[in-house]
VEXDREN-2710 file (C-alpha; in Angstrom, 1 decimal):
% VEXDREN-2710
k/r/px/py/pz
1/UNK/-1.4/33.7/-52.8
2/UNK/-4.8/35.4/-52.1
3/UNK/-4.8/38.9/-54.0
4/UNK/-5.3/40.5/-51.3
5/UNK/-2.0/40.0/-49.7
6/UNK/0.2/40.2/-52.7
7/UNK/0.7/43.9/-52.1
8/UNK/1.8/43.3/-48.5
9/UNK/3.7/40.2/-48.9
10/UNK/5.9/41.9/-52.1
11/UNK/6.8/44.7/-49.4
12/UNK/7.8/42.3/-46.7
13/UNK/9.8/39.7/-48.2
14/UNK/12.7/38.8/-49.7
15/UNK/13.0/36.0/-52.0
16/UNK/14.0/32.3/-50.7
17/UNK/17.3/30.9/-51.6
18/UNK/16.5/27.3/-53.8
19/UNK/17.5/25.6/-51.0
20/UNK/15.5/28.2/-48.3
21/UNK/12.1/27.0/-50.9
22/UNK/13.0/23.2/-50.7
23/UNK/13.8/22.9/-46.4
24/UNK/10.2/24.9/-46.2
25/UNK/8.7/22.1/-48.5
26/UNK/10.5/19.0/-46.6
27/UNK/8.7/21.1/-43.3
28/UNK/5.5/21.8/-44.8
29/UNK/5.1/18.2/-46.2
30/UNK/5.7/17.2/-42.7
31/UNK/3.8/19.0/-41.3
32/UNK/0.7/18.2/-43.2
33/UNK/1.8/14.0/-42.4
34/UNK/1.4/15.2/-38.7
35/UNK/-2.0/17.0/-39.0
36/UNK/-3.3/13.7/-41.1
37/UNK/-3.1/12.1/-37.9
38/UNK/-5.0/14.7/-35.4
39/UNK/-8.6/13.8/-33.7
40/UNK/-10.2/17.2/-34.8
41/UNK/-10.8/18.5/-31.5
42/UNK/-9.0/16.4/-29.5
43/UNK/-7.1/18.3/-27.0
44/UNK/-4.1/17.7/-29.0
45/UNK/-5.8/19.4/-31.5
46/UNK/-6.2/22.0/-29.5
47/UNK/-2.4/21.7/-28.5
48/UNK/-1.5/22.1/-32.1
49/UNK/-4.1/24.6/-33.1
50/UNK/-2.3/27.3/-30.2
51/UNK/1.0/27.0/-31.3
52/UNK/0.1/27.1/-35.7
53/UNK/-1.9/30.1/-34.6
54/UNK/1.2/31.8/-33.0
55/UNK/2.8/31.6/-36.4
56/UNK/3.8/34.4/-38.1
57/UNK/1.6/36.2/-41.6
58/UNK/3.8/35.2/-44.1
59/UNK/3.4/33.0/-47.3
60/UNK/5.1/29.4/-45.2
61/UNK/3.5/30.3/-42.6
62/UNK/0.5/31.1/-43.2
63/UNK/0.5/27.7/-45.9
64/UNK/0.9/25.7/-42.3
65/UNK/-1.8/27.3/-40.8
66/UNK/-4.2/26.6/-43.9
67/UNK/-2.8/23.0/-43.9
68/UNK/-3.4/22.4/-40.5
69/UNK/-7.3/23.2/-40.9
70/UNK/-8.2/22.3/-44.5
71/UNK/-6.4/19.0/-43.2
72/UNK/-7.8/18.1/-39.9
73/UNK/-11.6/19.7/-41.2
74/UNK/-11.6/18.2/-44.1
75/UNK/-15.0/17.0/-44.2
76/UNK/-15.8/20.9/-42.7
77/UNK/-13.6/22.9/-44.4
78/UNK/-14.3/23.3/-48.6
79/UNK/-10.4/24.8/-49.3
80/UNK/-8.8/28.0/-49.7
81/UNK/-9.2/28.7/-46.1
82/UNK/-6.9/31.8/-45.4
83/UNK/-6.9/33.1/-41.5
84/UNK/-4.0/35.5/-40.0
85/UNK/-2.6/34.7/-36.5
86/UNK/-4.4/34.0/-33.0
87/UNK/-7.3/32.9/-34.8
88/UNK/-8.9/30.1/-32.3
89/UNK/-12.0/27.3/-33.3
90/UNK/-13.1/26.1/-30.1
91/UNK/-15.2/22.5/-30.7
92/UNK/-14.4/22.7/-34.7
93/UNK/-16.4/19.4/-35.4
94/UNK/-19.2/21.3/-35.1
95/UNK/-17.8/24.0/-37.2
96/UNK/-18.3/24.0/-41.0
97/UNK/-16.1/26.8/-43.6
98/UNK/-17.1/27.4/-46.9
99/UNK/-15.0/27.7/-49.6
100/UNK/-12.1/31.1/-49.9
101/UNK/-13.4/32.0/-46.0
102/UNK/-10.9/34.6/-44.7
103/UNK/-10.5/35.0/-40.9
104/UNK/-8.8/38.0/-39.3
105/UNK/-6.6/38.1/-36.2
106/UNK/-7.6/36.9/-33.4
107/UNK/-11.0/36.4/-34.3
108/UNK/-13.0/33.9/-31.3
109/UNK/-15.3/31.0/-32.5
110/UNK/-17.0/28.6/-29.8
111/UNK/-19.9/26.2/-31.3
112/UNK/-21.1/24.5/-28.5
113/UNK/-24.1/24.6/-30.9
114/UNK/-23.2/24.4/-34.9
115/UNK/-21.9/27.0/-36.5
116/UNK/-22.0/27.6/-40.7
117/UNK/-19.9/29.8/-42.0
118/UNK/-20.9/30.5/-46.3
119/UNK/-18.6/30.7/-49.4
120/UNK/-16.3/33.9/-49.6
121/UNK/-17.3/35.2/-46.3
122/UNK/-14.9/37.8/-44.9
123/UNK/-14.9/38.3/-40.7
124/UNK/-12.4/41.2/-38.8
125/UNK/-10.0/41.3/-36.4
126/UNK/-11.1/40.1/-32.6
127/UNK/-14.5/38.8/-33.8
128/UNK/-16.5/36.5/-31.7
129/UNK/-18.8/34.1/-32.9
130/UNK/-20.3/32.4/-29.9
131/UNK/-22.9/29.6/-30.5
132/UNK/-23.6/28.9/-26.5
133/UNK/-24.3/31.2/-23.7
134/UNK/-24.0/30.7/-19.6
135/UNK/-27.7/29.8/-18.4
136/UNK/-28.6/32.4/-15.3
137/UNK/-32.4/32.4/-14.5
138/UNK/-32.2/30.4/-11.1
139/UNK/-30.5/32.6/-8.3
140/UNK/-30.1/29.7/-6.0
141/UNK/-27.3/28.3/-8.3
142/UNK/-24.3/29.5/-9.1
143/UNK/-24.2/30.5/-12.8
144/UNK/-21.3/28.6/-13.7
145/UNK/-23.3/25.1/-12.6
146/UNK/-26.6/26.2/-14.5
147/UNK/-25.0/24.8/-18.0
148/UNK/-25.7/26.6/-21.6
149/UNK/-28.5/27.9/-23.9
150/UNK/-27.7/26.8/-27.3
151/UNK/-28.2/27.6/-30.6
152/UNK/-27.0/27.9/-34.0
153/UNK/-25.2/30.1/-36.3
154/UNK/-25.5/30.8/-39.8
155/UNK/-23.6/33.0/-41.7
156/UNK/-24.1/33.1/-45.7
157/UNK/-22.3/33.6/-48.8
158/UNK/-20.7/36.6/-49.6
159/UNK/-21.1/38.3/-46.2
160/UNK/-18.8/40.4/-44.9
161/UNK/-18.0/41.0/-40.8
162/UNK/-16.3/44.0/-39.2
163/UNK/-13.8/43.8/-36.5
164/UNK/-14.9/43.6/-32.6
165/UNK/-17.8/42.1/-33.7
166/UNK/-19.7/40.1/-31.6
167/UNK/-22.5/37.6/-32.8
168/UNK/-24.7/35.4/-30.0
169/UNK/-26.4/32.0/-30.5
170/UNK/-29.5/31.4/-32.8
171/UNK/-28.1/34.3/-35.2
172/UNK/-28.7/33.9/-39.0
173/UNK/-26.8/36.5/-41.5
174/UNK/-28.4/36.4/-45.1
175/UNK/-26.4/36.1/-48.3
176/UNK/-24.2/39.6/-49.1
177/UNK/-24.9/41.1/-45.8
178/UNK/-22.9/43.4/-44.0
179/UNK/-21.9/43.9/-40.2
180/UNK/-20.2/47.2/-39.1
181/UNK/-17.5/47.2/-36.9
182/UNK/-18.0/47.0/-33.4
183/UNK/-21.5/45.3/-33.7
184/UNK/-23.5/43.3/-31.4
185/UNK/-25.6/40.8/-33.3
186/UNK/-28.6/39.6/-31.2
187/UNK/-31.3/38.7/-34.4
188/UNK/-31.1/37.6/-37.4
189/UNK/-29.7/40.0/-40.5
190/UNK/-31.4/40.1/-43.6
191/UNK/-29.4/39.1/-47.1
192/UNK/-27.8/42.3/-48.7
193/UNK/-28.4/44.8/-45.6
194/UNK/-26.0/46.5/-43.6
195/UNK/-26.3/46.6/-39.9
196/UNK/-24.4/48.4/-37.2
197/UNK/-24.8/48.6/-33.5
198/UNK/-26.0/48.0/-30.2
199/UNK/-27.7/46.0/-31.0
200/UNK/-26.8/45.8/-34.4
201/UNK/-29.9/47.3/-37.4
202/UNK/-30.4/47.9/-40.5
203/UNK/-28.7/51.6/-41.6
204/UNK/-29.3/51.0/-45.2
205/UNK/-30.1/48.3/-48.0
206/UNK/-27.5/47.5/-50.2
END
């Protein structure tokens, strides 16, 4: 159990019954058969992903939600990959998680470019990460029909995102960098700084 969550689960939950522990084994070990045999990003994937991401923060739970990813990513995903409910990857083969990542609630991520997310890297609730934007210079075309910009994301070690943060393509975060809450990230951040804003700048050095 991560440490950060010991206080919260040891408030809210009672311990399982022996035979409570071994049914949530017998459903977890199924469970992890089934991802073994997902297409990451397939759109049963996809399928899949919606409903483990409606499950609720507890220890089984949140076990089958780490399963489902550090399963179906495992060539993206180093391990101890801890994310709360309605978090969504959209294209997650072109998404790659360091190792002990924790992801807020319903935190956004769309690489229609690649995105890198670091080692211990920490991001807030209803986060977007957004790798692709809508393409809008010609006015004799519909936006939808003009296709994307692309570009991609990287996000070092030890760096640590607010919630309603908002980061666009071509964005680089350096190592132990900071983004307040509520920030619009249009340019790259500089390791150990911390930035807030629109659009997000450096308020102080850390």
């Amino acid at each position: 159990m991560r440490s950060e969550f010991k206080e919260y689960y040891s408030a809210h939950q009672f311990k399982s019954s022996a035979i409570n522990q071994f049914g949530q084994r017998v459903i977890l070990e199924m469970s992890q058969y089934y991802f073994s045999k997902l297409d990451l990003g397939s759109e049963q994937w996809h399928k899949v992903q919606h409903n483990v991401s409606k499950l609720a923060a507890t220890t089984f739970c949140s076990s089958i939600r780490t399963s489902f990813y550090e399963i179906t990513m495992q060539k993206h995903c180093k391990g101890k990959f801890y994310c709360l409910p309605f978090v969504c990857l959209n294209f997650p083969q072109r998404i790659y998680i360091g190792y002990n990542v924790f992801i807020n609630r319903n935190v956004n991520i769309v690489a229609r470019e690649k995105i890198i997310i670091g080692n211990n890297v920490m991001i807030g609730p209803n986060t977007v990460i957004n790798s692709g934007s809508h393409k809008f210079e010609d006015k004799d075309k519909l936006i939808r029909d003009q296709g994307h910009k692309k570009a991609p994301i990287i996000i070092n070690d030890n760096v640590f995102i607010g919630g309603n943060v908002f980061i666009l393509p071509g964005v680089t975060i350096g190592e132990g960098a900071v983004v307040g809450a509520g920030s619009i990230v249009t340019k790259d951040v500089e390791a150990f700084t911390v930035v807030a804003g629109n659009p997000a700048k450096i308020i102080k050095r850390r």
